[in-house]
C-alpha positions as CSV (number, residue, x, y, z in Angstrom):
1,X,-61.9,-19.8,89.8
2,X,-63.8,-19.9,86.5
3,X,-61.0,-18.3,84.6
4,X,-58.5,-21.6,86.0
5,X,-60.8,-24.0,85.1
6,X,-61.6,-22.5,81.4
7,X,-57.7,-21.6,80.8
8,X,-56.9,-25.6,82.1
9,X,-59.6,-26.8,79.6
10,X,-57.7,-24.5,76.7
11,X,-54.3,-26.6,77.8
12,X,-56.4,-29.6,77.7
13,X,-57.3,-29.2,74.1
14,X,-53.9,-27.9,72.9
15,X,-52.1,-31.0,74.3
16,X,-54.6,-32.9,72.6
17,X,-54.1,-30.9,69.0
18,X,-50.5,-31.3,69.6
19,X,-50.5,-34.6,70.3
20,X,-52.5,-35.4,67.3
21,X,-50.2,-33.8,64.7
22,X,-47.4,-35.0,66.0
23,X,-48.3,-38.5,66.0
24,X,-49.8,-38.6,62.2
25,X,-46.0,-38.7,60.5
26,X,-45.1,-41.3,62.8
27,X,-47.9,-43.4,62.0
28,X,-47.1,-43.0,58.7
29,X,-43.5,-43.4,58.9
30,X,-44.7,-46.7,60.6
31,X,-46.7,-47.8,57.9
32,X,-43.9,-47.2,55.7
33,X,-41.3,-49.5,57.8
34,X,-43.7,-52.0,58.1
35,X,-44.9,-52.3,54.4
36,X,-41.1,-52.2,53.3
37,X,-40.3,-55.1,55.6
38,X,-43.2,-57.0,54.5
39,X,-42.7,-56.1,50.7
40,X,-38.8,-57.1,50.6
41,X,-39.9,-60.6,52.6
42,X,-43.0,-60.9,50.0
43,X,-40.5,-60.0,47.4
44,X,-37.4,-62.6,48.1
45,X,-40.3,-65.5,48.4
46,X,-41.5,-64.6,44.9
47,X,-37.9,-65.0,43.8
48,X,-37.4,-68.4,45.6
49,X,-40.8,-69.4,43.7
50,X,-39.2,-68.4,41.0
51,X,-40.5,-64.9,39.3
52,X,-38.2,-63.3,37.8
53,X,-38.7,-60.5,40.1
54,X,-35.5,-57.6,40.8
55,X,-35.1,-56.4,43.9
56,X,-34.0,-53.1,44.6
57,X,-34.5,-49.5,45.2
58,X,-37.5,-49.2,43.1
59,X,-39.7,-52.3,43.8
60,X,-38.8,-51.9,47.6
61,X,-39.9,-48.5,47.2
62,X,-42.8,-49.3,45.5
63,X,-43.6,-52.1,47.4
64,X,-43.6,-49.8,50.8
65,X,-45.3,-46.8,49.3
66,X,-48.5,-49.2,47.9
67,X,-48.6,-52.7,50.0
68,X,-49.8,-55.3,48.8
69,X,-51.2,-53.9,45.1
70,X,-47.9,-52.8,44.8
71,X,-46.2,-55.7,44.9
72,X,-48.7,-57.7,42.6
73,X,-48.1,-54.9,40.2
74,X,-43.8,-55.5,40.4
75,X,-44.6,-59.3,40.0
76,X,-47.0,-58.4,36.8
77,X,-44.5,-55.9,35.6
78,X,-41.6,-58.8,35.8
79,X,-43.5,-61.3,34.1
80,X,-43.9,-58.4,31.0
């Protein structure tokens, strides 16, 4: 009896360690997506403003990878 209820309590944690890593790229794959999405919007409304701001592989890149320091650093870098 004791040896079910330690070896169910080992399955317990080894789902949970499981779980856990496999969920950490997705978050971050998430975070990617949405910061891409949210960087190419950011960046086509600072080119209707008017900055003279490229969009492409780079800057999107950029944009996703660092947010929103990212993209004040492509809208500094245009205006050089």
């Amino acid at each position: 009896m004791a040896e079910s209820i330690v070896a169910f309590i080992i399955g317990i944690v080894v789902v949970y360690a499981v779980f856990k890593i496999l969920t950490l790229p997705v978050k971050c794959l998430w975070k990617f997506v949405t910061n891409s999405v949210i960087g190419w919007i950011a960046l086509h409304i600072a080119g209707f403003i008017g900055l003279p701001v490229t969009i492409n592989l780079l800057t999107s890149f950029i944009a996703g990878v660092f947010g929103i320091p990212g993209l004040i650093a492509i809208i500094v870098y245009s205006w050089l």
